[in-house]
C-alpha positions as CSV (number, residue, x, y, z in Angstrom):
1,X,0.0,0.0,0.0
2,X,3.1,2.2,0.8
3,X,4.7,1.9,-2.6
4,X,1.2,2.4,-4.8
5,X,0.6,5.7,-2.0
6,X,4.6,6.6,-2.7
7,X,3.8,5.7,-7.1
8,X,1.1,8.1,-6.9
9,X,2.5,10.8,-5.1
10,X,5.5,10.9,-7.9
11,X,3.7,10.7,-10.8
12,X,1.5,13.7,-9.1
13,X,4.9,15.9,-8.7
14,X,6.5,15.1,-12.4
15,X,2.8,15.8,-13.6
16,X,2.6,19.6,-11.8
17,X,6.3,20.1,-13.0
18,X,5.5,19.3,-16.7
19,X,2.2,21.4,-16.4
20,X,3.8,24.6,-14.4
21,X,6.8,24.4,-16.5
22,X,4.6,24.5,-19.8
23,X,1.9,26.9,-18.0
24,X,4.6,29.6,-17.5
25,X,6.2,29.2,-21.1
26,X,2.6,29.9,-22.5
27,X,2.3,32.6,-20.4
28,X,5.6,34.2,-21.6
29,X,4.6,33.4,-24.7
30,X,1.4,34.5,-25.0
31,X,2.6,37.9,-22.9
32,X,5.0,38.7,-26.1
33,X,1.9,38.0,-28.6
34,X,-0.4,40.4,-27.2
35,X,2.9,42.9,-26.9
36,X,3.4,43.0,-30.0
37,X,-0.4,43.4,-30.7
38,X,-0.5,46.1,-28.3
39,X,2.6,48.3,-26.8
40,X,0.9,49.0,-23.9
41,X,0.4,45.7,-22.4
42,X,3.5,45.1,-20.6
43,X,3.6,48.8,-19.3
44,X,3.9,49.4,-15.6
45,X,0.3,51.0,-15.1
46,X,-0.9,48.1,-17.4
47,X,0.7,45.3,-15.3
48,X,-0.3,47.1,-11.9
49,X,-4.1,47.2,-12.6
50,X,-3.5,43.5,-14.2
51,X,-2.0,42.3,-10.9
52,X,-4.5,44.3,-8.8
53,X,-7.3,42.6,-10.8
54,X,-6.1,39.6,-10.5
55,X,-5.4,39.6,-7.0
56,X,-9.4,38.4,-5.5
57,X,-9.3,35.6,-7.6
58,X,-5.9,34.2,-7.0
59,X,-7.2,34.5,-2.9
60,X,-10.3,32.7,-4.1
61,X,-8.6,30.1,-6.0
62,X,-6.2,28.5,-2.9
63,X,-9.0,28.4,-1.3
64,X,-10.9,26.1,-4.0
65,X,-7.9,24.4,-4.7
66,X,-8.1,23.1,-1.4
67,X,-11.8,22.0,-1.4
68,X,-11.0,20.4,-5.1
69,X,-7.9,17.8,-3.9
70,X,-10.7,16.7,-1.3
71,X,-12.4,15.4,-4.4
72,X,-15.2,18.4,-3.4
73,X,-16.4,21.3,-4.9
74,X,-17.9,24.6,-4.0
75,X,-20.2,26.3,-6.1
76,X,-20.6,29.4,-3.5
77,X,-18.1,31.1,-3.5
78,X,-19.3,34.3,-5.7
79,X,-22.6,34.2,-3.3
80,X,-20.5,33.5,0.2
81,X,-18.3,36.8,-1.2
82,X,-21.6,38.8,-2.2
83,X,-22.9,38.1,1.4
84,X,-20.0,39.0,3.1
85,X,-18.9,42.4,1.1
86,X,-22.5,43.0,1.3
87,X,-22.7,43.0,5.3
88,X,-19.4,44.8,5.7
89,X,-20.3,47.7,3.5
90,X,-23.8,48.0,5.3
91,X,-21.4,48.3,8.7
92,X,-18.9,50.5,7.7
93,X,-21.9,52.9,6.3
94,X,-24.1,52.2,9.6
95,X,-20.7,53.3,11.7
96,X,-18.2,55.3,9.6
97,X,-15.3,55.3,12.5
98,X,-15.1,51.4,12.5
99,X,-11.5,50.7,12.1
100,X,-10.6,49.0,8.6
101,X,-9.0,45.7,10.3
102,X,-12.9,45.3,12.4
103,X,-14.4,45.4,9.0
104,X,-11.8,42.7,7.4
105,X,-12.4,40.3,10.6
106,X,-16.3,41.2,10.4
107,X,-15.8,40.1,6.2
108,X,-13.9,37.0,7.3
109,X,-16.1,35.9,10.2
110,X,-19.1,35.9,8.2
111,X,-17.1,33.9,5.2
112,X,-15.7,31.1,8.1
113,X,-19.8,31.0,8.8
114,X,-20.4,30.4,5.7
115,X,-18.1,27.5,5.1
116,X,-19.0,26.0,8.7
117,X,-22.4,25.4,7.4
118,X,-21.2,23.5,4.3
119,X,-18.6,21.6,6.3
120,X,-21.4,20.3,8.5
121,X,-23.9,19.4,5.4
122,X,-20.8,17.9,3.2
123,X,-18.5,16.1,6.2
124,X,-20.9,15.7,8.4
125,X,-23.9,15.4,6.9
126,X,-22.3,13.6,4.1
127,X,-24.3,15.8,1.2
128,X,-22.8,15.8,-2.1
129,X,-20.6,18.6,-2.2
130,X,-22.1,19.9,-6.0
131,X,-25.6,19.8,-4.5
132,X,-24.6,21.1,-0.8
133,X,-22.9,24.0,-2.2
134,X,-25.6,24.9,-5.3
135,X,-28.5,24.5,-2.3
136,X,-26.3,27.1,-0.1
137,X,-25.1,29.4,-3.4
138,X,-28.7,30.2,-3.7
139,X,-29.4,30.6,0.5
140,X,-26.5,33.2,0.6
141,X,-27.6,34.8,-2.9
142,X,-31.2,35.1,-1.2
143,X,-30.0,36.4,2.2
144,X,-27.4,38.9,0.4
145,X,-31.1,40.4,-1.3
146,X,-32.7,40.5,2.0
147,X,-30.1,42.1,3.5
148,X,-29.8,44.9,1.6
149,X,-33.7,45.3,0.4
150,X,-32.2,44.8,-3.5
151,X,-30.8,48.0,-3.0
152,X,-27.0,49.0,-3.9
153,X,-24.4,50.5,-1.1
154,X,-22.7,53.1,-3.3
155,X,-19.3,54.6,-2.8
156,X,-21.4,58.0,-1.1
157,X,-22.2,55.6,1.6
158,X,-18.9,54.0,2.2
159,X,-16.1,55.4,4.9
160,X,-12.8,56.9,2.4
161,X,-11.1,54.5,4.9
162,X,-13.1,52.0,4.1
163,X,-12.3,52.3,0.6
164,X,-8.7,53.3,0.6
165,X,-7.8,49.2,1.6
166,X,-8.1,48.7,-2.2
167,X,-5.9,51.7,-2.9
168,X,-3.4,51.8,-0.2
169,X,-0.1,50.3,-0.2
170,X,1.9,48.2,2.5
171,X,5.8,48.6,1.8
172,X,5.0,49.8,-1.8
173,X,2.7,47.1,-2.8
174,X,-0.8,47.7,-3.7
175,X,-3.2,46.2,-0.7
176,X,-4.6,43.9,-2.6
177,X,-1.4,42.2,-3.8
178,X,0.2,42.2,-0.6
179,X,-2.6,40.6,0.7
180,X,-2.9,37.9,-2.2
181,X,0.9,37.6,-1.6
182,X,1.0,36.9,2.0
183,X,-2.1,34.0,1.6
184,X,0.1,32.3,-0.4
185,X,3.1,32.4,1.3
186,X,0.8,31.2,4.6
187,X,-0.7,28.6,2.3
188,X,2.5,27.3,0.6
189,X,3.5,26.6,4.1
190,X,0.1,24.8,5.2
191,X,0.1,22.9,2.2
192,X,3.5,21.8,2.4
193,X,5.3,21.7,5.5
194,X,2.6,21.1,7.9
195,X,0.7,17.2,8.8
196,X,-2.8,19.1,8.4
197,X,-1.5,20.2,5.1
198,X,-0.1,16.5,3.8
199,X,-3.4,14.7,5.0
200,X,-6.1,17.0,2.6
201,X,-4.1,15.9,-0.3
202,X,-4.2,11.9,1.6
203,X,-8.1,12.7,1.8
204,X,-8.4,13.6,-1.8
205,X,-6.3,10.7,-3.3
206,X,-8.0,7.9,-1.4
207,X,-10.5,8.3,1.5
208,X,-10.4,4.8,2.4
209,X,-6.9,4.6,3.1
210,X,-6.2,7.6,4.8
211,X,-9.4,6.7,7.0
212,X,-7.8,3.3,8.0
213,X,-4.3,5.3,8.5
214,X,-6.0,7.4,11.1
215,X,-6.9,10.4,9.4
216,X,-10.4,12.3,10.8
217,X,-11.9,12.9,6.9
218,X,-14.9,14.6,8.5
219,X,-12.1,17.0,10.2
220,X,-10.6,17.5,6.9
221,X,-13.3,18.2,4.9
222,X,-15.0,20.6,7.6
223,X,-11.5,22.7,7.9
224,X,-11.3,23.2,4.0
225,X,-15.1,24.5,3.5
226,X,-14.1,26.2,6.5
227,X,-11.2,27.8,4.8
228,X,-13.0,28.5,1.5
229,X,-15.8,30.2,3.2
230,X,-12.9,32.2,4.9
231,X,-11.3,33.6,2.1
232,X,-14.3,33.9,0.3
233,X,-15.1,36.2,3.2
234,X,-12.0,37.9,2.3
235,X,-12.3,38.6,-1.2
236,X,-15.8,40.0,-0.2
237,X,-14.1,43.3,1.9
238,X,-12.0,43.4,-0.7
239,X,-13.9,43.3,-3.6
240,X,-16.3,45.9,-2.2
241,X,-13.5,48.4,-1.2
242,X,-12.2,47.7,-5.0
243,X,-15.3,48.5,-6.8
244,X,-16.6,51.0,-4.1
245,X,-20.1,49.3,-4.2
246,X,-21.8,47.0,-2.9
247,X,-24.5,44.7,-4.8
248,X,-27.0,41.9,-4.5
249,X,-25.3,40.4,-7.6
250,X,-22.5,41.1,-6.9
251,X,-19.8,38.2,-8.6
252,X,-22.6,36.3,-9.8
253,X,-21.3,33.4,-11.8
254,X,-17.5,33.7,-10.9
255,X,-17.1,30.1,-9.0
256,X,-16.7,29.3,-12.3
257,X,-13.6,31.6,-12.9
258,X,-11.9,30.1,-9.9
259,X,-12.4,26.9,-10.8
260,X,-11.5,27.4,-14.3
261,X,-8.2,29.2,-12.5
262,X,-7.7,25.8,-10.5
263,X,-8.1,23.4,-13.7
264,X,-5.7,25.8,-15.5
265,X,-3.2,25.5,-12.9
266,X,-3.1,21.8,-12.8
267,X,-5.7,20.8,-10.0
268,X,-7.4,17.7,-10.9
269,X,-11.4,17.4,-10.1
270,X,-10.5,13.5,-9.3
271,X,-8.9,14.7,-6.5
272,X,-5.3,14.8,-4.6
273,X,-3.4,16.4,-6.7
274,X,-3.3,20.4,-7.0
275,X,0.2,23.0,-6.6
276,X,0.0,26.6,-4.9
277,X,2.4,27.7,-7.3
278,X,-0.1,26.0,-10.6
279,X,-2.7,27.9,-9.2
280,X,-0.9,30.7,-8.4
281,X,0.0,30.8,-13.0
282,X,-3.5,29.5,-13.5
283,X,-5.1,32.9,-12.0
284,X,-2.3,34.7,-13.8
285,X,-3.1,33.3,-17.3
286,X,-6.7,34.3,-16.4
287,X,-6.1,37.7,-15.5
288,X,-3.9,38.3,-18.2
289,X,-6.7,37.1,-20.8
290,X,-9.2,39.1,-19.0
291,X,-6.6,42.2,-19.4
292,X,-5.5,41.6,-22.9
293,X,-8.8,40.5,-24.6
294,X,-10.2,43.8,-24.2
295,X,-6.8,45.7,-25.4
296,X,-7.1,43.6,-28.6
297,X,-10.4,44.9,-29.1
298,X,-11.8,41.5,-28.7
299,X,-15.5,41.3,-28.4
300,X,-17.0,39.9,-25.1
301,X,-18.9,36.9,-26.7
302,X,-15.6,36.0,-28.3
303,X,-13.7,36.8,-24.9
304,X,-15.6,33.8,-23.2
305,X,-15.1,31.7,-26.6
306,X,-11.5,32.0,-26.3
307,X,-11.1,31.2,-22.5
308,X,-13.5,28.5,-22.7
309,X,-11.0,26.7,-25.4
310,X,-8.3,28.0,-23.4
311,X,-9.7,26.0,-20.6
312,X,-10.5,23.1,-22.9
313,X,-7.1,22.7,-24.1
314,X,-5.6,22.8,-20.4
315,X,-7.6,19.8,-19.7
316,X,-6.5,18.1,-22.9
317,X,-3.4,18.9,-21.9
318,X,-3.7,17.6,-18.1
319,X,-4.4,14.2,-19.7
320,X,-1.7,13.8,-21.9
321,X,0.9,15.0,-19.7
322,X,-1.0,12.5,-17.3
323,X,-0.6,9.9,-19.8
324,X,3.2,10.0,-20.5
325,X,4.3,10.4,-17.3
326,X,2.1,7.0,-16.1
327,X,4.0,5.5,-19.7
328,X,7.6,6.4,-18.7
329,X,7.4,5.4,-15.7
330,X,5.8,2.1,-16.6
331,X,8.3,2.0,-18.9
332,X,11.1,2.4,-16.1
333,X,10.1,-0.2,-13.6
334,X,10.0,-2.7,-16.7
335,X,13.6,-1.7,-17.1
């Protein structure tokens, strides 16, 4: 059992090193494409509002990443994220002098909530993560409207405190980015160099065994919904301070851009297998797209055509890589 656990685990680490290695040579490549295209792609404002978009869904995607090599799925984040920015900016409106950090903890409380509640329906309860998490995107969706009476919370109504956190800078890097930055340094050290850390990805390769190993799944999966409703929390305060509003829809439809962000960085939906760093190039390649497209003068039907097949191709390209590794190594213990 040992040596199939030990088989799997290396053909997981030459598969991420194929697919990051080829991920960031399409990226450079691609990056010189649209510079030639368009000169003022790879300017410094250019790449400072690309990194400062991008920064949410990187945040977002760890926290999926973590949910997917469980073999789960969470189809609320955009909704948890709505709830949360949604409830923060009514606070900071209601009471102007909160500090900023009491309205990033109130945005991450309400997020850990959030993912409590489908920890308990998807370890406990033992729901289906797909239908635990649509059942609960459409509970938070519903509360975020009842919250606010349908109504927006505009920028009038928002603290310039409040709003600078998207703005500001800690040691010369945009908020944001620092932010997104210091998750995945905490999270490449969780994933990585901690027992907590080694047993998700145990979970999410086989259940069976790492149940009869002594590992608590219904611990596991509870502390990774926890985490994505965390973050999600996160991105909520953050998002509102970015766009300096506040709406019912607010990120309606973009749990598929973070998973799409996870499948481009290598994560595989099976389960137990899934990098930081891929995700980190997958949200990169995603924000670059969303960056470039409209540069090129790309229409917006033809914008989703192109990352779709983007996408497409990534998982084509998953399998492959998949496949020849499995071959060559095959091929070496025959030797």
């Amino acid at each position: 059992m040992a040596e199939k656990i030990l088989e799997r685990t290396t053909i997981s680490i030459s598969i991420a090193k194929y697919r990051e290695v080829g991920l960031l040579g399409f990226i450079v490549i691609l990056a010189v494409l649209i510079q030639l295209r368009n000169p003022s792609f790879l300017t410094l404002d250019n790449l400072r509002d690309m990194l400062t978009n991008t920064a949410i869904l990187s945040i977002l995607a760890v926290g999926m990443m973590l949910v997917i090599v469980t073999r789960g799925i969470d189809l609320s984040v955009g909704a948890t994220l709505a709830l949360s920015g949604m409830i923060t900016a009514l606070t900071v409106s209601s009471y102007p002098d909160l500090p900023v950090f009491m309205a990033i903890l109130l945005g991450i409380l309400v997020g850990i909530i959030c993912g409590n509640v489908l920890g308990v329906l998807v370890a406990k309860a033992g729901i289906l993560p797909i239908i635990a998490t649509l059942a609960m995107m459409n509970v938070y969706r519903g509360l975020t409207f009842m919250i606010s009476g349908g109504q927006w919370v505009s920028a009038n109504e928002m603290p310039a405190s409040f709003k600078s956190i998207a703005t500001g800078s800690i040691l010369g890097i945009n908020t944001l980015v620092f932010i997104a930055i210091m998750v995945y340094v905490i999270f490449y050290y969780f994933v990585n160099h901690t027992r907590t850390g080694r047993q998700i990805y145990a979970v999410g390769s086989n259940p069976e065994s790492a149940k009869v190993s002594g590992i608590n799944n219904t611990k596991i999966l509870f502390l990774v919904y926890t985490i994505m409703g965390g973050l999600a929390g996160l991105s909520g305060v953050l998002w509102v301070s970015k766009f300096a509003s506040a709406q019912p829809d607010t990120a309606m439809g973009y749990e598929l851009t973070v998973i799409a962000a996870c499948v481009l960085g290598g994560v595989s939906i099976a389960g137990g297998t899934g990098k930081i760093s891929g995700v980190l190039l997958g949200a990169l390649l995603l924000g670059i797209l969303n960056n470039a497209l409209p540069l090129l003068n790309v229409s917006p039907f033809w914008q989703m055509a192109i990352q779709g097949a983007i996408i497409l191709v990534a998982v084509l390209v998953n399998a492959l890589v998949k496949r020849g590794v499995e071959r060559n190594n095959l091929m070496r213990r025959k030797i």
